[in-house]
DOGU-899084 format. One record per atom (N, C-alpha, C): residue in one letter; atom name; x, y, z; residue number from 1. Coordinates in pm, 1 decimal. Layout:
BEGIN
+--------+-------+----------+----------+----------+-----+
: residu : atome :        u :        v :        w : num :
+--------+-------+----------+----------+----------+-----+
:      A :    CA :        X :        Y :        Z : NUM :
...
+--------+-------+----------+----------+----------+-----+
***
This chain:
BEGIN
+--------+-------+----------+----------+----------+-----+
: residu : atome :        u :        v :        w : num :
+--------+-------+----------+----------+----------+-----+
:      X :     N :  -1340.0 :    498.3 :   4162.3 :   1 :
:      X :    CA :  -1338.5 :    542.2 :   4024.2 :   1 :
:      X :     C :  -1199.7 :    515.9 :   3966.2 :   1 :
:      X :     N :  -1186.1 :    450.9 :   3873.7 :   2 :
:      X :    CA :  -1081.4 :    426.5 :   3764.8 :   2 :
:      X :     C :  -1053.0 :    518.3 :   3734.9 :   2 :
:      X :     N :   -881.7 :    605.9 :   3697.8 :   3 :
:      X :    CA :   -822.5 :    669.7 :   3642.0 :   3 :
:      X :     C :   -766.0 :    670.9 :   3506.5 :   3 :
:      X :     N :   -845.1 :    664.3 :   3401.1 :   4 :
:      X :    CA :   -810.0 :    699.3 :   3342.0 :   4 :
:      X :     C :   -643.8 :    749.2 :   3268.7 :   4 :
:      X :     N :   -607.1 :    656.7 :   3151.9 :   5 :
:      X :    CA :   -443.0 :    717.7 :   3111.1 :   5 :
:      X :     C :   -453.6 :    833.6 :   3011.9 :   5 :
:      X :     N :   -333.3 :    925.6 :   3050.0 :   6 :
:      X :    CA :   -397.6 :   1046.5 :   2923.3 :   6 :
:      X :     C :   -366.8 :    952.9 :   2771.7 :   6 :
:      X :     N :   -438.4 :   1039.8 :   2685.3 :   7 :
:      X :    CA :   -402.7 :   1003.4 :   2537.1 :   7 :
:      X :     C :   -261.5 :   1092.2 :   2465.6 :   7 :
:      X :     N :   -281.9 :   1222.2 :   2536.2 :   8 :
:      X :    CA :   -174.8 :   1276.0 :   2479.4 :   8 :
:      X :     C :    -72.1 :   1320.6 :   2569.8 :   8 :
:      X :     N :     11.8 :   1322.6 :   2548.4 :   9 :
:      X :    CA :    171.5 :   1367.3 :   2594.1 :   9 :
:      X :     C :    187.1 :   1529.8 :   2647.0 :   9 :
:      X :     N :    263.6 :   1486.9 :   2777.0 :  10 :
:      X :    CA :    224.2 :   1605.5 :   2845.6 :  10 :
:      X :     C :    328.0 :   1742.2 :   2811.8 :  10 :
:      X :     N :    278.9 :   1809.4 :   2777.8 :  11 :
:      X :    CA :    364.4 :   1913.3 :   2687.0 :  11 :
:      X :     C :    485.9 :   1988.7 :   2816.0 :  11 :
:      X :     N :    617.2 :   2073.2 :   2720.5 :  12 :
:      X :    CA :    696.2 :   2072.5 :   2823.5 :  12 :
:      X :     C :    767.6 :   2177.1 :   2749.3 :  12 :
:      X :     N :    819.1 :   2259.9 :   2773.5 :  13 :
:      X :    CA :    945.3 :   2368.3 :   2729.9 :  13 :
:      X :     C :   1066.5 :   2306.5 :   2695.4 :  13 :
:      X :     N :   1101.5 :   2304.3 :   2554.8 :  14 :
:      X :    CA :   1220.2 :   2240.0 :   2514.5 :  14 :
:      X :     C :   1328.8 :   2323.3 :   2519.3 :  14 :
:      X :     N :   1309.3 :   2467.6 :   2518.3 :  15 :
:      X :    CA :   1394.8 :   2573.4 :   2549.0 :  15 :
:      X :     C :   1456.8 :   2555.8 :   2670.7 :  15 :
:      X :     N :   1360.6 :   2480.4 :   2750.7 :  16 :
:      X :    CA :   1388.7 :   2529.7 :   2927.3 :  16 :
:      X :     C :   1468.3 :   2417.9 :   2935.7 :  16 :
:      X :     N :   1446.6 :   2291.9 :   2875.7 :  17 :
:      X :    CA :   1506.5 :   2137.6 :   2878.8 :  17 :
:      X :     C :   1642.3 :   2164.4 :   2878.1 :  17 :
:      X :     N :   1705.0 :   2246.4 :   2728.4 :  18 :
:      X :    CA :   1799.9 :   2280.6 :   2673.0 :  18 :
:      X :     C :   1848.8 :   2407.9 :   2743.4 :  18 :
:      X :     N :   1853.0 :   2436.1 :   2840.8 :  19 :
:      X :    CA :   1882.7 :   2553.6 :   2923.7 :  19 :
:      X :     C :   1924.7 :   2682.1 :   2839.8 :  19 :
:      X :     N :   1836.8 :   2697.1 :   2749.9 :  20 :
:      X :    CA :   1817.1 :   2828.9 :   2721.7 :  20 :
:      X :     C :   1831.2 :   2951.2 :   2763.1 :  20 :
:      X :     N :   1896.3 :   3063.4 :   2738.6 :  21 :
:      X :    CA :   1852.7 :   3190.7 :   2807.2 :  21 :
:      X :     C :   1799.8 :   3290.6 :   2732.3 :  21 :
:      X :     N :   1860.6 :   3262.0 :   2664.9 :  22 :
:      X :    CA :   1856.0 :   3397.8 :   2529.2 :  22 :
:      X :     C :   1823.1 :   3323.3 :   2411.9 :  22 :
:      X :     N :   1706.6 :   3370.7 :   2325.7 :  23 :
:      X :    CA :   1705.1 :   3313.3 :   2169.1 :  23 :
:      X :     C :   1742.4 :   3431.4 :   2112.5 :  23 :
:      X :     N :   1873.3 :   3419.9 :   2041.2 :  24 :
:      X :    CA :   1924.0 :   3501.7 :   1890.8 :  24 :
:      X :     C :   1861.1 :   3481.9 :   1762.3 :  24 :
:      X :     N :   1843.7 :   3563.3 :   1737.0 :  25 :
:      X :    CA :   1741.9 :   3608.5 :   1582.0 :  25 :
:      X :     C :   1828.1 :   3491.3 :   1496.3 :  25 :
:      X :     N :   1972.1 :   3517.2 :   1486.2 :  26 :
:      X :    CA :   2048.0 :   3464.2 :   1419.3 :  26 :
:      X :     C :   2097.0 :   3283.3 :   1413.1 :  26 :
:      X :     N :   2027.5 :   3289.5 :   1518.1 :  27 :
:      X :    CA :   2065.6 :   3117.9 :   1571.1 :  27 :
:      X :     C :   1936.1 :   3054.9 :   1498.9 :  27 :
:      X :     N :   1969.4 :   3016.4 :   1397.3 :  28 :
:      X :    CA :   1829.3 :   2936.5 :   1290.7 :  28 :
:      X :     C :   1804.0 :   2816.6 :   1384.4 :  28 :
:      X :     N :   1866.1 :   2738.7 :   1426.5 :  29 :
:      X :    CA :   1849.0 :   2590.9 :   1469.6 :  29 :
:      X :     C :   1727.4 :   2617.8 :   1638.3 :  29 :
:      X :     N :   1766.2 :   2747.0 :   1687.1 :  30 :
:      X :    CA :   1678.3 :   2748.0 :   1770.5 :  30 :
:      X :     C :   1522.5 :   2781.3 :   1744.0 :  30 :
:      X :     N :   1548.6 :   2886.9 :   1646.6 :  31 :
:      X :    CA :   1415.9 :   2958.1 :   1612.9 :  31 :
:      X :     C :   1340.9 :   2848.3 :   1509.4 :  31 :
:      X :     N :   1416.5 :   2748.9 :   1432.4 :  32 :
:      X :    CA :   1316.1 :   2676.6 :   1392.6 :  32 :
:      X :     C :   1252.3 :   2578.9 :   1436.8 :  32 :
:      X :     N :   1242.8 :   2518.9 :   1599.7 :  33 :
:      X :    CA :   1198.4 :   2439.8 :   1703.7 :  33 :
:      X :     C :   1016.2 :   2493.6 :   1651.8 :  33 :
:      X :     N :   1055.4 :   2572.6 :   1672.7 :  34 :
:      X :    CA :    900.4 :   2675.4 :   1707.3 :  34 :
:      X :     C :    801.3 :   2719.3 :   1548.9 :  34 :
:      X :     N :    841.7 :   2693.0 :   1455.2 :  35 :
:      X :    CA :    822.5 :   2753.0 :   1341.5 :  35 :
:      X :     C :    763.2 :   2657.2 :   1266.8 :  35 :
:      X :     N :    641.7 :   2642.3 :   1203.7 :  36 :
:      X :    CA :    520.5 :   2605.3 :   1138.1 :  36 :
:      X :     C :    604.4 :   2558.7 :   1003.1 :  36 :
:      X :     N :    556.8 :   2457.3 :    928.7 :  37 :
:      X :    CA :    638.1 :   2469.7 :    752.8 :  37 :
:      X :     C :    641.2 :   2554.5 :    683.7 :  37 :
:      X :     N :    520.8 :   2654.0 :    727.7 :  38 :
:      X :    CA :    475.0 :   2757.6 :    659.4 :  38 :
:      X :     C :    533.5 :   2889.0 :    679.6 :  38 :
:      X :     N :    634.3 :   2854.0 :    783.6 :  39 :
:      X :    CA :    720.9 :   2986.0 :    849.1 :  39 :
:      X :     C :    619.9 :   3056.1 :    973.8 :  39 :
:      X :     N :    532.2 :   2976.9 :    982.1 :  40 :
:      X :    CA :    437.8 :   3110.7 :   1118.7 :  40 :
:      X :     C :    507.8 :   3048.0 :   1260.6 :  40 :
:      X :     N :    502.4 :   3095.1 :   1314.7 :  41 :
:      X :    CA :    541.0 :   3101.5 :   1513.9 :  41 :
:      X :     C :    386.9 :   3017.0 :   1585.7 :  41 :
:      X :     N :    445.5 :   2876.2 :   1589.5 :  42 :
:      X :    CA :    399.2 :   2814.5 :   1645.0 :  42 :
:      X :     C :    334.1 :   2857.6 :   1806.7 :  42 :
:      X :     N :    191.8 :   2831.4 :   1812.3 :  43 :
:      X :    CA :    123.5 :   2874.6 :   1962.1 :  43 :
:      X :     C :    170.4 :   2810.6 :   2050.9 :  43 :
:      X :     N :    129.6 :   2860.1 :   2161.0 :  44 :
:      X :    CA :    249.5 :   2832.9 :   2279.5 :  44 :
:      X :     C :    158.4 :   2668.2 :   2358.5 :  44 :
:      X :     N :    -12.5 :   2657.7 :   2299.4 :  45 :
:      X :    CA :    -21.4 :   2553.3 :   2337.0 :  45 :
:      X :     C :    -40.5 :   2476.0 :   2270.6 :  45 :
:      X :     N :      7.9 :   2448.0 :   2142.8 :  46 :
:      X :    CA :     89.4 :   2369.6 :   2094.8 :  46 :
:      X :     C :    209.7 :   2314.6 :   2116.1 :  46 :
:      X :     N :    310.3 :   2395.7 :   2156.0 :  47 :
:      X :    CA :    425.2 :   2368.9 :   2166.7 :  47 :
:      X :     C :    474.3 :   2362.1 :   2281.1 :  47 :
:      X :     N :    401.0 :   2381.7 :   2365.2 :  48 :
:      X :    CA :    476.4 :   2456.9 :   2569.7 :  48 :
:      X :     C :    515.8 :   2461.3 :   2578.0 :  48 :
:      X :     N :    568.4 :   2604.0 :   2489.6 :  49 :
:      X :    CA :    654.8 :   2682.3 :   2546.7 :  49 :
:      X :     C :    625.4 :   2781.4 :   2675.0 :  49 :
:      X :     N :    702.8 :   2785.7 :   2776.7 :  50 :
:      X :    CA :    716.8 :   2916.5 :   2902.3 :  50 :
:      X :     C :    664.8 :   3037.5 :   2803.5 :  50 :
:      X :     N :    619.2 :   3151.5 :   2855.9 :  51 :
:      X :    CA :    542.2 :   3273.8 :   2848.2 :  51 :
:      X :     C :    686.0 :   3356.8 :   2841.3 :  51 :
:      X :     N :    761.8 :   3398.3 :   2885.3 :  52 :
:      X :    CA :    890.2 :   3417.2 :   2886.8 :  52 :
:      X :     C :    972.6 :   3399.7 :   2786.6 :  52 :
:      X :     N :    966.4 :   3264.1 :   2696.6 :  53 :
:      X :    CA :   1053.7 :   3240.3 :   2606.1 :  53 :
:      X :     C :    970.9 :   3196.5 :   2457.6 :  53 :
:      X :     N :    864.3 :   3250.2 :   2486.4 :  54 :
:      X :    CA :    765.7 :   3216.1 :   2399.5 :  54 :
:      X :     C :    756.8 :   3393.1 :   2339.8 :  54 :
:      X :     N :    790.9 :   3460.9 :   2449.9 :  55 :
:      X :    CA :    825.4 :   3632.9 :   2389.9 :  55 :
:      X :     C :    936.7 :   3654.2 :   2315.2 :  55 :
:      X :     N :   1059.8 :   3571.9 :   2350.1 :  56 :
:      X :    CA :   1172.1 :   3605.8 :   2330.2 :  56 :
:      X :     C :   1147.4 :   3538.0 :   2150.6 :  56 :
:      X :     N :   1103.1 :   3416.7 :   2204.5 :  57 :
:      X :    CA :   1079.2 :   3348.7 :   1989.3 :  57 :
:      X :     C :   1048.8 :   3461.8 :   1896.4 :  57 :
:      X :     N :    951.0 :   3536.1 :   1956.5 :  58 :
:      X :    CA :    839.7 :   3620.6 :   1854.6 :  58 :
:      X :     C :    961.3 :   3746.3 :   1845.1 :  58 :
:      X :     N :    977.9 :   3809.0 :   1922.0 :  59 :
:      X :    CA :   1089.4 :   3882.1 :   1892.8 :  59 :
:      X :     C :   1186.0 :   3842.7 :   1786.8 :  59 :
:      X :     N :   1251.0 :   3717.8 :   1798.1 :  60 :
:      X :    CA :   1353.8 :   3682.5 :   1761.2 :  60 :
:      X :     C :   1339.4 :   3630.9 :   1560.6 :  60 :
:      X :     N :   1172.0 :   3601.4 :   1608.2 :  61 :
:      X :    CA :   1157.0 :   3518.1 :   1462.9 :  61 :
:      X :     C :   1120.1 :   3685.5 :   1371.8 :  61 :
:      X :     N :   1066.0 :   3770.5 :   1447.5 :  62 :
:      X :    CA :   1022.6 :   3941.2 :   1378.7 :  62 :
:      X :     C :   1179.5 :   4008.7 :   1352.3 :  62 :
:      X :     N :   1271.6 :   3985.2 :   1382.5 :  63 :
:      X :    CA :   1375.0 :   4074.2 :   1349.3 :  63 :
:      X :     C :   1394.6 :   3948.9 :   1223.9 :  63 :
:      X :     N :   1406.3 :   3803.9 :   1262.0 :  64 :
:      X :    CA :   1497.8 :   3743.5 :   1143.5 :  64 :
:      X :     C :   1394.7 :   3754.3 :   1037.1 :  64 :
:      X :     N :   1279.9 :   3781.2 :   1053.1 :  65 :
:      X :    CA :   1187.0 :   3822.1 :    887.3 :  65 :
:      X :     C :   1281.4 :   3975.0 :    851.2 :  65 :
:      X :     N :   1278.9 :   4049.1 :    949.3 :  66 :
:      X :    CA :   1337.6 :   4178.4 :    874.0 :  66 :
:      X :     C :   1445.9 :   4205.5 :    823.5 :  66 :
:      X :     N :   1569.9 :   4083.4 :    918.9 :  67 :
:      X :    CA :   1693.9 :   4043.8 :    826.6 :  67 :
:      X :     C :   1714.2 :   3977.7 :    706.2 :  67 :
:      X :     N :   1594.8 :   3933.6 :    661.6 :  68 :
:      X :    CA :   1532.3 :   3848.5 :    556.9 :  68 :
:      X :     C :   1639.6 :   3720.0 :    605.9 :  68 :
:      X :     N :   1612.9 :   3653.0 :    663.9 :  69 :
:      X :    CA :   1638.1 :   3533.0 :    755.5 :  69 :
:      X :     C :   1520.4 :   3424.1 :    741.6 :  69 :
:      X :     N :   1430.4 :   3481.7 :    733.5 :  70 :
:      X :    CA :   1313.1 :   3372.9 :    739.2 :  70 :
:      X :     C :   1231.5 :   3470.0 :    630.2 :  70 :
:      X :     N :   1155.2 :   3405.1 :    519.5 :  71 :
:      X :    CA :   1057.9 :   3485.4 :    478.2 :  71 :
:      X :     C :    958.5 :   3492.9 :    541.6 :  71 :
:      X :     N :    856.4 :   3639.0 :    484.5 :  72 :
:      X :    CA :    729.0 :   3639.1 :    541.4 :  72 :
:      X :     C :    600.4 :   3553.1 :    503.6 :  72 :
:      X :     N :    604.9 :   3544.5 :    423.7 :  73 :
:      X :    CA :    509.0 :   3454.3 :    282.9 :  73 :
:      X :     C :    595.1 :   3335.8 :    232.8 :  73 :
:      X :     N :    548.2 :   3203.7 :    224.3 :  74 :
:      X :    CA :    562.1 :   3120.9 :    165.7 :  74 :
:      X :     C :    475.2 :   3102.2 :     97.0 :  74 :
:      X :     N :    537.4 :   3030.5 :    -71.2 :  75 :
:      X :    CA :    469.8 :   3004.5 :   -131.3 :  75 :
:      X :     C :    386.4 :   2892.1 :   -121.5 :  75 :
:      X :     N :    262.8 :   2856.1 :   -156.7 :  76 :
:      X :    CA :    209.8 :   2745.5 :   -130.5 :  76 :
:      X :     C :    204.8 :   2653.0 :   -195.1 :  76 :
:      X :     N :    264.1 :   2660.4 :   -342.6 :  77 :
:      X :    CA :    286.0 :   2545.6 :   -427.4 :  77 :
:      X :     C :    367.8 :   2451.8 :   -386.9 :  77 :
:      X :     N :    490.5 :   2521.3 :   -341.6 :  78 :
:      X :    CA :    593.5 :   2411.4 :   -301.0 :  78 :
:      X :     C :    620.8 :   2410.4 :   -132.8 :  78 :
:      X :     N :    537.0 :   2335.8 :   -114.8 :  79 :
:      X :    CA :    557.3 :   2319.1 :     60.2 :  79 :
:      X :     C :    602.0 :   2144.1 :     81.3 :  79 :
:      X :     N :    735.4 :   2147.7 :     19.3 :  80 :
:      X :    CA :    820.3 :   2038.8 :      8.4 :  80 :
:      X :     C :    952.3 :   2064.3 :    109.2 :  80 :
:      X :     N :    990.9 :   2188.8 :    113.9 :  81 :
:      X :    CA :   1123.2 :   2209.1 :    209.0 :  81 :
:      X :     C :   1027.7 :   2329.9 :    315.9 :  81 :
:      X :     N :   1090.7 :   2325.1 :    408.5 :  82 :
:      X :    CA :   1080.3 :   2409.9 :    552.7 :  82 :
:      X :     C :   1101.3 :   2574.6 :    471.3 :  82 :
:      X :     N :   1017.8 :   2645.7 :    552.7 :  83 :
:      X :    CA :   1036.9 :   2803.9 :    483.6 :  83 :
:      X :     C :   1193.6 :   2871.8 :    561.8 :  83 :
:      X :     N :   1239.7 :   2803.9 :    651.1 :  84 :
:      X :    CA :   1396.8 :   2870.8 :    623.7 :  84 :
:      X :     C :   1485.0 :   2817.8 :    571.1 :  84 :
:      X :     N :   1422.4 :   2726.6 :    463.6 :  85 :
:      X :    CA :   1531.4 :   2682.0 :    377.0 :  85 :
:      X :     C :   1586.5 :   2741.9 :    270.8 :  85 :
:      X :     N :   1673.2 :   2803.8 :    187.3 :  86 :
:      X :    CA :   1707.0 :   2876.3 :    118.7 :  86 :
:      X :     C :   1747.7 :   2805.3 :      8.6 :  86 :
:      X :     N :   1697.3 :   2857.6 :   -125.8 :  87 :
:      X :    CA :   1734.1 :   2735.6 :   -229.7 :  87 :
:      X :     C :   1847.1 :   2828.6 :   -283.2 :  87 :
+--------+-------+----------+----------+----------+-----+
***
């Protein structure tokens, strides 16, 4: 039997790549790896992320909504810039 090549790309922890330990609420460049245009917290199999650092995101992205760091709601008219962009 022939084996078959996959079609898609085998997913991988970019956190873990980047030897990550800790995601800070405050560190935008990390928390937006993970973050939808729309501002939502990308699923973990989407993205493969580790179970571990896939907790630490959600944490991290829930305090920076409450620091108003990231909004909660984006508007949907203008989904031209990333929702932690700040005009």
């Amino acid at each position: 039997m022939i084996r078959q090549k996959r079609k898609f790309e085998k997913k991988y922890c970019k956190y873990t790549k980047m030897n990550v330990e800790f995601i800070d609420y405050k560190d935008m460049d990390l928390v937006k790896i993970s973050l939808s245009e729309r501002g939502k917290i990308m699923p973990r199999r989407l993205t493969g992320t580790n179970k571990k650092i896939q907790e630490m995101l959600e944490v991290a992205v829930k305090r920076a909504r409450h620091m108003a760091l990231i909004p909660y709601t984006v508007d949907t008219r203008n989904l031209t810039l990333p929702a932690f962009v700040k005009l």
